[in-house]
Each structure stands twice: as C-alpha cells, then as structure tokens.
N, C-alpha and C positions, 0 to 999 in steps of 0.2 A: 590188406588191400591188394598184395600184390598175387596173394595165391587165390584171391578172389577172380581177379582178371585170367589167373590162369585156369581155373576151372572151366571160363567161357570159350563158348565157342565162335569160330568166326565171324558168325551170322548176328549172334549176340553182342559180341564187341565192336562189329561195326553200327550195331542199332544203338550202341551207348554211347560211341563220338560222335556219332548224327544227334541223339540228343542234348548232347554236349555242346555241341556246335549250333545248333538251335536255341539253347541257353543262353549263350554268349552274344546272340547277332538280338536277342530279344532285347537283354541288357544294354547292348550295343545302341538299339533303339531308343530304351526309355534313360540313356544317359547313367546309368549302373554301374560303369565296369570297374567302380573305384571301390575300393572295402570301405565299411562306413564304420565311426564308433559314435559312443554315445556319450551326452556330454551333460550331464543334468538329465531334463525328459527330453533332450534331443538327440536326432544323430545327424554326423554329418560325415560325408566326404573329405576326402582331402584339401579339392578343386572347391567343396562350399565351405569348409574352414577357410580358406586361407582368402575367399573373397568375404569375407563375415571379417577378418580380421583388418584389410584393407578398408573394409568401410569403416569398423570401428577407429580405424587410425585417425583416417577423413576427417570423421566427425568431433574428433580429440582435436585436431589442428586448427578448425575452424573455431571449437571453442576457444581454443587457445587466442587465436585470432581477435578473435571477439573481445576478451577480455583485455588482451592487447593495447586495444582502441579503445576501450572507456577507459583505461588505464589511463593514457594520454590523453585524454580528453579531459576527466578528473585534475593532472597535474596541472594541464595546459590553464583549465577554468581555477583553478588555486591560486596559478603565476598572475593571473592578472587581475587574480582578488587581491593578491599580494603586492601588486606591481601598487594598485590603485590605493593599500590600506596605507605603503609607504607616501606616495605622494599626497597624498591626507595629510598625513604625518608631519610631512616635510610644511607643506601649504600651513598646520595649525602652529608649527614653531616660528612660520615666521608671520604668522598673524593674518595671513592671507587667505585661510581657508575659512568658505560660507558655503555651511550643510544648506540643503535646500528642503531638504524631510531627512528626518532620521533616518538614519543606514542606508541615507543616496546614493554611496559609490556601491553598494552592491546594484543598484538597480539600471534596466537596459528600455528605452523606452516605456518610463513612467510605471516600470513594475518590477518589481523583486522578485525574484523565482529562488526559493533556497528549499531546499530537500524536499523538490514536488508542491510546498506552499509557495500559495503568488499573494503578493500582498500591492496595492494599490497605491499608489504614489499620489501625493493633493499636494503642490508647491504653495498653491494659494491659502488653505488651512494648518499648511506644516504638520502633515498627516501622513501617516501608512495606513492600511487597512485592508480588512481579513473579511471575508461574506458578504453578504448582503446590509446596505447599508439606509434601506428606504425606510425601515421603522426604527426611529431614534429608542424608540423601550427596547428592541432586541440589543440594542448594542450598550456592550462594555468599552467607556473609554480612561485610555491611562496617560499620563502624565508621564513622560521619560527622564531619564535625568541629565542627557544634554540636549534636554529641550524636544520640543515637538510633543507630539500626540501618537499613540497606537490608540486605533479604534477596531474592536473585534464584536463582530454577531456570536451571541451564546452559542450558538448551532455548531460555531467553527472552532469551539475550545481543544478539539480533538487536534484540529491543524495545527494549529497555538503551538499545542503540547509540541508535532513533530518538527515544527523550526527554532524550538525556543533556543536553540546553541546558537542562533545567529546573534541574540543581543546579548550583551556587556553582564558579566555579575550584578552590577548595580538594577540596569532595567529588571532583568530576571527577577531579584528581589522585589520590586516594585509591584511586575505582572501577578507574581504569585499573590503577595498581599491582597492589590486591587482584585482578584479572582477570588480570596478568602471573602473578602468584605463583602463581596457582590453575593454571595453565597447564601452567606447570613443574613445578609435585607431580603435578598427572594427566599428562604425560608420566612422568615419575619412575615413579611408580607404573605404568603401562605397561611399561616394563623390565624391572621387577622382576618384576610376571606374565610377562613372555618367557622372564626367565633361570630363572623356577621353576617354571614348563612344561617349560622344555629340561631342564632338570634331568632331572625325572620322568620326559621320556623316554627319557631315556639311562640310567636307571635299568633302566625296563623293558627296553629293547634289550639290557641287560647279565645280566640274569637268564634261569639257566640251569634247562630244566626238568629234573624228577625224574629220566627217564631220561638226559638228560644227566650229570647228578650222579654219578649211580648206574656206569654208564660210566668217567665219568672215575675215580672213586674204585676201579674194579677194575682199571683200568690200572696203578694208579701201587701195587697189589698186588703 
C-alpha cells in the first residue's frame, strides 16, 4: 500500500483523497460511516444493532408486564373463588348455607364464566346451563348430586368438555355417564330411522302400478 502511494504522483494522490473524501461525505449522506456485519441474512451497523436490541428489550418488558397482570389477576380471581368456596363452607357447617343453582358461588350476575364457558344461572328451575336452550330434543339434561340440574345443547359438548374441572368428581362421573347414555339412544334411535326408511322403500319398490294390476289380474282369467 505504502510503495503504491509512493509510486504516485502529486497530481494522482491528490485525485485519490478527493476521491476519498467524496467517498466519505457520500457515506456521510446515506448514513454509512458505521462498518456493518452480518448477522444471519442480515447486516447491521452498530447504531442499528444496538437500536434492534433496545427494542427487543422493550418488547421483553412489556411481555413481561403483561404477564405480570393476568398473573395477578388469575391469583386475585382464585382468592375470591377461595374467599367464597370457604364461606360456603363455613355457612354449610353450620347449617346455614342455601345453594340457589349449583356451583352459585362461582357465578356473577346470573352467569358462571369458568375457562371461557358461560353457563346460565335459572334460580327458579335450580338450573345451570350451556347453549342454546329453545329446542328441548337438543338438550342433554343431568341430575347433579347436590342437587340441581346441568342442562347442556349437544352442539355445546365441546364447551362441557373445557369447563368440566369446575364440577365435583362425583357430578363428573354423572356428566360422563349421562353423555355415554345419550350416545347410545341417539345411535339407537339412528337405526331405527335406517330400518324404517328401508322399510318404506321396499315397500314402494314392491308396489305394483294400476296397469300392472290390471294385467296381472286378466292373465290369471
């Protein structure tokens, strides 16, 4: 490098720091003057590392944040699941406690909300309930076992399935059963619409028209 520079001449080494320096004021321009490296298929600066690393921080904190807050929000809605399962508790030792629908104290204005499922509060039928409740044939109802009714729409079996940690081992066993039973009647009942469809149309395949009839009956004249 260095016996190159000395080879030049004046005129030439002044024409290479002018290009040099027009290098630089270019750079200067489009925000360049940093060395970049490459980081994956990118590159970056130093001045965009270290703002790329700032943001990632950001966005770590606020996660953090974030999670924070339903943290405490989770405990908070636990404490006074827990506040309310004791004073149950307390109220059924000493004789004083009157559920009004099963799994009452979970519920806040007439509705239970537990893992995303809302279930329907009925004081007057001592009822919970899951979906849609205008066609009595969609709906499965269950008998609890301290008392009351779960009624659920077949449609909403899926929801069933994601709250079912909310009832007792005992309903649990109940729910499932009553969901086995139901199972097995609407298969059952499936059948029996098959075999009395086939029926019918063995019926009509068998039915002979008028001029068949008519026919037949001058033959055997």
């Amino acid at each position: 490098m260095v016996s190159n520079v000395a080879d030049l001449s004046r005129h030439e080494l002044l024409l290479c720091i002018q290009d040099r320096k027009n290098e630089i004021v270019e750079k200067l321009k489009n925000g360049e003057t940093e060395e970049r490296f490459a980081i994956g298929g990118a590159s970056f600066t130093n001045s965009e590392w270290e703002k790329l690393l700032k943001k990632v921080d950001k966005n770590i904190e606020a996660v953090k944040k974030q999670q924070e807050e339903e943290k405490e929000e989770r405990l908070e809605s636990l404490y006074k699941a827990d506040i309310i399962k004791r004073s149950c508790l307390i109220e059924k030792l000493n004789g004083t406690y009157k559920e009004t629908v099963p799994y009452g104290y979970l519920a806040q204005d007439g509705v239970i909300n537990y893992n995303g499922v809302q279930f329907v509060c009925d004081e007057r039928s001592d009822t919970i309930s899951l979906g849609n409740m205008s066609d009595p044939k969609d709906v499965l109802v269950i008998r609890l076992s301290g008392g009351g009714r779960l009624m659920v729409n077949r449609n909403n079996l899926g929801e069933l399935s994601q709250a079912i940690t909310m009832f007792s081992p005992e309903d649990i066993n109940l729910i499932m059963r009553a969901i086995a039973d139901d199972q097995k009647a609407q298969d059952a009942l499936r059948e029996i619409e098959e075999d009395v469809n086939g029926i019918g149309d063995d019926a009509e395949d068998n039915v002979l028209s008028q001029d068949q009839l008519e026919l037949l009956v001058y033959s055997r004249e």
